[in-house]
N, C-alpha and C positions, 0 to 999 in steps of 0.2 A: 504494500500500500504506500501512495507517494502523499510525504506531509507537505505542505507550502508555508515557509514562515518568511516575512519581509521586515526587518529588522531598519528602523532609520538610524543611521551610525552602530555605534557598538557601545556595550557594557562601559563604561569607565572609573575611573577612581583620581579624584583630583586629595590630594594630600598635602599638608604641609604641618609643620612643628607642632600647630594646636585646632587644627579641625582634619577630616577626614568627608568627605563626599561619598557615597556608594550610589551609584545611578544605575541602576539595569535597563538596558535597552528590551523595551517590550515588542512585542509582534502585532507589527500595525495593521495586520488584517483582520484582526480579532477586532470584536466591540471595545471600547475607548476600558482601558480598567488601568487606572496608578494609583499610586500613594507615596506620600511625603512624609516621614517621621523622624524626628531626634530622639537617639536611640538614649535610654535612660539608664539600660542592665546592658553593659557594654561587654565584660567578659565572658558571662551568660551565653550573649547572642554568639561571640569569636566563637566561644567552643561549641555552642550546637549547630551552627553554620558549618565549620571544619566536617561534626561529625557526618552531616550531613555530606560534603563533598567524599568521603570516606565510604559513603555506602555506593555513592557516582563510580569510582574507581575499582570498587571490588570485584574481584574477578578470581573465586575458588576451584577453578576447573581446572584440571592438569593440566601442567605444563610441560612436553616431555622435552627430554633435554637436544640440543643440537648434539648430533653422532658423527655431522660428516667428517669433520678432523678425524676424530677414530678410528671411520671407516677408511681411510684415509693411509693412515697409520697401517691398520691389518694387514691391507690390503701390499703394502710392501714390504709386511714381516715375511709373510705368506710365500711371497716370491722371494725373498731372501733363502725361506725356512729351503724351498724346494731346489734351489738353487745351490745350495751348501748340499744337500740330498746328492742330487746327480753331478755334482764337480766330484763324486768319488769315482767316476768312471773317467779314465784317462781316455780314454777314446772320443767322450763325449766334452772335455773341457772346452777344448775351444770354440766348437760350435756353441757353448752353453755361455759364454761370455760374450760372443757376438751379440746372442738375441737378448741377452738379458742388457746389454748396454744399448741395444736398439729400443728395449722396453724400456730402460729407464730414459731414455730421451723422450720416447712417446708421454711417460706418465712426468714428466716434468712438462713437457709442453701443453698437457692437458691439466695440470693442475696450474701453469701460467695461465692457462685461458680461464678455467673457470673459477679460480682465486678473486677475481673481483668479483663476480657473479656472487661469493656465498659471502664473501664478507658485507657488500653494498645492501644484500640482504638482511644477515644478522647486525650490521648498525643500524639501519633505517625502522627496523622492529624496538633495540635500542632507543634511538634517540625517541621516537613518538613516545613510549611509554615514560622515559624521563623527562623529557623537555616537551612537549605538542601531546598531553593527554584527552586533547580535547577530541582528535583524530580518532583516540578509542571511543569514545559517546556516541552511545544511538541518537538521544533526544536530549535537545536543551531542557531545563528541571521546568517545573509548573507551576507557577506561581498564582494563587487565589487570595483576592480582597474582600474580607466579607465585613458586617456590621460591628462584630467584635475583635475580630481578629484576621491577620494574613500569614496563611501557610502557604510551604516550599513541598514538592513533591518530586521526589526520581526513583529511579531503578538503578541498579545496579549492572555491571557489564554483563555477570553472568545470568543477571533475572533470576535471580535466587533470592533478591536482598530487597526491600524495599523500605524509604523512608520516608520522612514526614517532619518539617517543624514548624511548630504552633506556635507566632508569636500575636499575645492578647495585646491591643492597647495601652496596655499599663506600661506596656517594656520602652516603650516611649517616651519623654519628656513633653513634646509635642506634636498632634499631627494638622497639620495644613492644606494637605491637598487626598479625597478618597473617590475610587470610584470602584463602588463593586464588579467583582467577574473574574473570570478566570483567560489567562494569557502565556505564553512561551515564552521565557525572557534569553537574552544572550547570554550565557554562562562560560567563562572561560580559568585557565589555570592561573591566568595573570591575578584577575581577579580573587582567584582562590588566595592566591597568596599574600594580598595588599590585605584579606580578614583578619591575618595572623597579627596585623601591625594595630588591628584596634587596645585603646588603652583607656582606663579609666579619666586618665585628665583630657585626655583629647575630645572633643568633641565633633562626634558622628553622625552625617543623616545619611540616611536611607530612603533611597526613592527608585519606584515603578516610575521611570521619565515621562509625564504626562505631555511631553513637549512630541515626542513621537507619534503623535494621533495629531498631531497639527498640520500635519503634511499633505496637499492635497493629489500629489501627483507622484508617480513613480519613476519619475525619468531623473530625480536626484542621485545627485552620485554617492549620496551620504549614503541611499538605501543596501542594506547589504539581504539580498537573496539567499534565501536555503529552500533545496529541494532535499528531500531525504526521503531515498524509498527504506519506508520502516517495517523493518520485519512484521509479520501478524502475530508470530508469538513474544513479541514486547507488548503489544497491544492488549494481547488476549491476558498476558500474566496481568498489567493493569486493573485490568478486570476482575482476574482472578481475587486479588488483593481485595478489592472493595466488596465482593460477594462473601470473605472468607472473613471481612470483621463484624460480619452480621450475624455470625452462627456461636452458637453456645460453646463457652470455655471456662475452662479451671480458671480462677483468679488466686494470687498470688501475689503479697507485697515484697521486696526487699531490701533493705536499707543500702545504704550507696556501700557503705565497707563488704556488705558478701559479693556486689558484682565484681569488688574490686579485688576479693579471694578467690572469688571462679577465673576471672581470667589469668588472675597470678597465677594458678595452677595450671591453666593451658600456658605460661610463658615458660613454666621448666619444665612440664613433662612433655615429651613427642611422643605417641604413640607408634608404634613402629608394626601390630597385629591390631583384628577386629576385636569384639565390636567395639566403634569409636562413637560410644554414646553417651547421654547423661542423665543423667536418674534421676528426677523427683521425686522423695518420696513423702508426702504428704499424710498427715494423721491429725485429726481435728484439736485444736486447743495447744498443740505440741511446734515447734521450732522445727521451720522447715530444715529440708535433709538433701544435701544433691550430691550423688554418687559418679563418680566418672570413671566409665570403661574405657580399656576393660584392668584397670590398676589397684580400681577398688577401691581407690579413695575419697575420703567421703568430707566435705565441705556443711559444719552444722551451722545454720544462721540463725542464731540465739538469740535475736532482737524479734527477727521475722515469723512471728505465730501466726501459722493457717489457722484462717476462719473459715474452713467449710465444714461442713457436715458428716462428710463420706469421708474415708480414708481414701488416697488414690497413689498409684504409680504410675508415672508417666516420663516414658524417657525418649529425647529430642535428637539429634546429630543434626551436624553442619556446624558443633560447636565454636571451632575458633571466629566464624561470622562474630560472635560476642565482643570481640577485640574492638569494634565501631563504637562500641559504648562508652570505652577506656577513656576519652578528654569527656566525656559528660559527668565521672564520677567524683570530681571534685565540684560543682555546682549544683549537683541533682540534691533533690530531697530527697525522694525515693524513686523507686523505681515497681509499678507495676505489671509481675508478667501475667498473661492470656495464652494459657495452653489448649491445644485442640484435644489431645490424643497422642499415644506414639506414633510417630514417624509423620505425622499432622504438623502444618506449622503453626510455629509460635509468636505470639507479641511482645516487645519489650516497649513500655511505655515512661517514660523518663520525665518523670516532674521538676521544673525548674522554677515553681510561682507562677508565674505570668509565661512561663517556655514550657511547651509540651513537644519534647519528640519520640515520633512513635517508630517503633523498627520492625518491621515485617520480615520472619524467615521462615523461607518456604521449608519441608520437612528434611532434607537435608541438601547439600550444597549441587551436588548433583540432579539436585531434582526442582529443577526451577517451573516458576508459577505456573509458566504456561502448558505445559507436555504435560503434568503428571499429577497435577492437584487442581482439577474441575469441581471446584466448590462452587459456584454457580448453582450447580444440577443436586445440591444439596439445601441452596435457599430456599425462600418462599415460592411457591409455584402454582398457587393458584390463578385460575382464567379470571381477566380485569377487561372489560372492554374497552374500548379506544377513548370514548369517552369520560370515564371517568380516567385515565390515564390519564388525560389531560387534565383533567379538575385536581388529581393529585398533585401534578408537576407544578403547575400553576398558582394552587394554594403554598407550595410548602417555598415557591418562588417569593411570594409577597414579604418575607421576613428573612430568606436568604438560609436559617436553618431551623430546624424544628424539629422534635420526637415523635416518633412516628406516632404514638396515644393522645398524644397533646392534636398534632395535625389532623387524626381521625375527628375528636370531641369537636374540634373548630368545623370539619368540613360534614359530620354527620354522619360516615362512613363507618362501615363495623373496622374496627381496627388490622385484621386479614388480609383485610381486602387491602389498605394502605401498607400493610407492610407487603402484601405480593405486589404492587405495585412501586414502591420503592425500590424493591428489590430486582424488578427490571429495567427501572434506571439506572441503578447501580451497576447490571449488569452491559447497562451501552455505555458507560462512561459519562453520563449527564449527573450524578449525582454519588457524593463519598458518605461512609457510613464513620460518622470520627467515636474514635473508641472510646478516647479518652473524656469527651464530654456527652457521650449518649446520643447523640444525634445527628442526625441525615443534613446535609449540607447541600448546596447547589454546588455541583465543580464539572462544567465541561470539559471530558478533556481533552477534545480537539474541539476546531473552529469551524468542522462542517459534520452533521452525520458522518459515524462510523458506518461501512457495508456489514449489518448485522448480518445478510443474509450469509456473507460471505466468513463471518465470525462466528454465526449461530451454533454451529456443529462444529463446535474445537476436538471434538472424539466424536467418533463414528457409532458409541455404546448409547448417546442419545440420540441421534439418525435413525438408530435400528431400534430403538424402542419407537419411535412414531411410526414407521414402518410397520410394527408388529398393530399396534394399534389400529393401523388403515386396513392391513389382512384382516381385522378381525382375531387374532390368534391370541388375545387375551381374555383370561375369566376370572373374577373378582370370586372368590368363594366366599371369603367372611371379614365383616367387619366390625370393630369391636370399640367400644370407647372406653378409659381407665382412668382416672385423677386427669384427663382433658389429655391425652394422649392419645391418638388413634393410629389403632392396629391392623393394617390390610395383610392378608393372606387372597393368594391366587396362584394362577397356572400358566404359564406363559411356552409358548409351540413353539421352540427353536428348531429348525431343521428334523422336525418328524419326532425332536427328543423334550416332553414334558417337563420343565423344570418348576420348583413353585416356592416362588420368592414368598420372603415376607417382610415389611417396611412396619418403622413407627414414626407417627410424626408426632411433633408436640403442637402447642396451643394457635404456636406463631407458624407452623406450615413449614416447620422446618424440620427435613428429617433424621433423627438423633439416631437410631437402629437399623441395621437391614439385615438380611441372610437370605442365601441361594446355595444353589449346591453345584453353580456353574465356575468353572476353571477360574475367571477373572476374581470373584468372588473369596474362592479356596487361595486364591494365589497372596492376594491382595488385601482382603477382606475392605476395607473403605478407607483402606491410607490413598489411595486412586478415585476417591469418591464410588457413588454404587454403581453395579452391574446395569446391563440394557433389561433384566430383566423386572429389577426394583423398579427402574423408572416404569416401566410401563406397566408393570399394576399400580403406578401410581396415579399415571396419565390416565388409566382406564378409571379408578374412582373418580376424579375431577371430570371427568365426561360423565358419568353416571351421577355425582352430585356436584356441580360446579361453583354452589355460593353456601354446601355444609362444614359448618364449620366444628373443630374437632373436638370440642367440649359442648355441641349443640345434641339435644335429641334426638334430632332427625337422621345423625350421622351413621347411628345405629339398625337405620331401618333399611 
């Protein structure tokens, strides 16, 4: 997919002994969105800004190492080795020194030719990574202005990592110039690195350059052009992200000293065998417990008393991702995580007063948003029709954010209904679900419709549940309701072979349980999200009751 962003000039940073300018050039295609603030929590913002460039740059996927020298090397031990072999035959020497100083001319002349070749290579990989990181970015970050606050949004290289920082009004001294919405700004290394030079005495402003929407023609030379055909799976991980802050998680506080024992203990141990995981082990009223495989050592945070109810274990990998939090642990208050499940991702939510950043990691480092965690197909998913679609979007538009309960009471709607309908705005990118303060956000995040049609089926496992739904090859056998949970059992015709899922949802239409006795299921069980066969007994009840809801009577019948 091709993104278009027109930038008039670029990002800058005017500087001098006792003020600092931070201007971001915004994308003037977009609807008019800036802001003007003097920043008030100066060292606050350096470090959660940094950390936030730090999730921009991550990139956990192996790297394997250059061999050509190596090979290189072998390769003329090899003909040495053979060479020393058959110089034992007198008859054969001299013929054996011809060819082999005939080959050593060939491979010297072939390693003059292609010597520049792998070197112009291996620098040019080099220098972007140290010096031009900008060359590695998919997408410049995201910046939203809303009523109370303006947050930064990126992904990381590998799409495994996502971030988020919330700064409130308060972080501000003054602000002078706002205009709500969501916009692309220019983001560059330069920039990153004139943050580091914010200081307490200096005085900072920060601004969305509202001077960039003043522009009325394109034929300036100021304007700087980006096309960027952006992968579908950055897009779709996006997504992902916003669908998966919606769904139910372990909550869990930590004080800033245990994040800063957990990663101390990823700084001296390396793991060198599996499993490279980490253990929660949670027990109601008792100090949380986190176990790190596979060493077996155990991190007890004695301040941090779980408040749940259930005892649970829950353990994460893609652990050293945690390392991003490291400059936030001097400034945070706390730190709240949001656990899914094993090998489910997790949230790390960083309180800073007035700065919340929030860290998205998908279930381990390998297994980025978009391929492998279709949390979407786990949201709300009840049928909304077009119209009230729009009465949702539009009401929860006039205030810029709101809760999903609050927006239902205002608009009259059963609250199901708003949250499956949120929940598919969420899923095109029009609207963020913020963790940290409970509620649904307006954030486009692009400047024109996404090709949903073209995104709809990220996995082929909900394709073939509609499929199976249009054959007809699904039967709903029983439905059940329990403390507002409902219970589907059915039978679903895969290829001539009866399988018979079974789903729970809870109140909000989101589904917490599933089981099948199909391969993807066995294999996977719901670290992949459900089987095609869940969905489609699920997709079969919402066609047989499409506005019952699952603590209602009728759900039963």
């Amino acid at each position: 997919m091709e993104f278009r962003y027109r930038y008039h000039g670029h990002s800058r940073v005017d500087s001098n002994a006792g003020k600092t300018d931070l201007s971001f050039a915004p994308d003037s295609l977009r609807p008019p969105t800036h802001f003007v603030g003097k920043l008030r929590k100066h060292i606050a913002f350096r470090e959660a800004i940094s950390a936030l460039h730090n999730v921009v740059i991550s990139d956990m996927r192996f790297q394997p190492k250059d061999k050509e020298e190596y090979k290189r090397w072998l390769a003329q031990e090899e003909q040495n080795m053979l060479a020393e072999f058959m110089s034992r035959k007198e008859s054969l020497q001299t013929e054996i020194r011809s060819l082999r100083s005939e080959l050593d001319d060939l491979n010297k002349q072939s390693d003059k030719v292609l010597k520049p070749y792998y070197d112009a290579q291996r620098n040019y990989f080099n220098y972007l990574y140290k010096h031009d990181l900008d060359a590695w970015y998919v997408l410049d970050p995201v910046i939203t202005v809303h009523p109370d606050q303006v947050f930064f949004e990126c992904f990381s290289e590998d799409e495994s990592s996502y971030g988020k920082l919330s700064c409130g009004y308060e972080v501000f001294e003054t602000i002078s110039d706002t205009a709500c919405g969501t916009t692309n700004i220019d983001y560059s290394q330069g920039l990153y690195n004139e943050f580091q030079k914010i200081r307490d005495y200096r005085e900072t402003l920060l601004q969305v350059d509202p001077g960039g929407f003043s522009v009325q023609t394109g034929d300036d030379d100021q304007f700087d052009e980006k096309k960027i055909d952006l992968p579908e799976s950055w897009v779709r991980g996006f997504l992902q992200v916003s669908s998966a802050m919606t769904l139910p998680m372990v909550k869990v506080e930590l004080q800033p000293m245990d994040v800063h024992n957990l990663c101390y203990v990823l700084r001296r141990k390396k793991e060198r065998v599996g499993p490279r995981a980490m253990r929660y082990e949670l027990e109601p009223g008792k100090p949380v417990r986190v176990i790190f495989e596979p060493w077996g050592e155990e991190v007890v945070c004695s301040r941090s008393i779980y408040q749940g109810h259930e005892a649970r274990s829950i353990r994460v990998w893609g652990r050293r991702r945690l390392h991003i939090l490291e400059r936030l642990i001097p400034v945070a208050d706390k730190f709240v995580v949001h656990l899914m499940g094993d090998g489910l991702p997790s949230f790390y939510v960083a309180e800073m007063g007035d700065l919340t950043f929030t860290l998205g990691l998908s279930g381990w480092s390998a297994n980025d948003w978009s391929r492998m965690g279709n949390f979407d197909l786990m949201a709300p998913r009840a049928e909304v029709d077009e119209i009230t679609l729009r009465r949702v979007y539009h009401g929860l538009q006039e205030n810029w954010l709101e809760s999903a309960g609050s927006l239902a009471a205002r608009l009259g709607l059963d609250d199901t209904v708003v949250q499956s309908a949120l929940s598919i705005y969420s899923q095109q990118g029009q609207v963020l679900f913020d963790l940290a303060e409970g509620v649904y956000r307006i954030r486009e995040l692009s400047r024109e419709p996404l090709p949903m049609t073209q995104l709809r089926f990220a996995n082929e496992r909900e394709e073939m549940a509609e499929n199976f739904n249009k054959a007809n090859l699904v039967k709903l056998n029983a439905v059940d309701v329990n403390d507002g949970v409902l219970s589907l059992q059915g039978e679903v015709t895969d290829n001539a072979v009866a399988y018979r899922p079974k789903v729970a949802i809870d109140a909000d239409q989101r589904l917490r349980q599933g089981e099948c006795q199909c391969h993807f299921y066995v294999h996977n069980r719901l670290r992949k999200g459900p089987c095609e066969h869940m969905l489609a007994l699920r997709k079969q009840h919402q066609i047989q009751h499409p506005y019952v809801l699952a603590g209602a009577e009728e759900a039963g019948r």
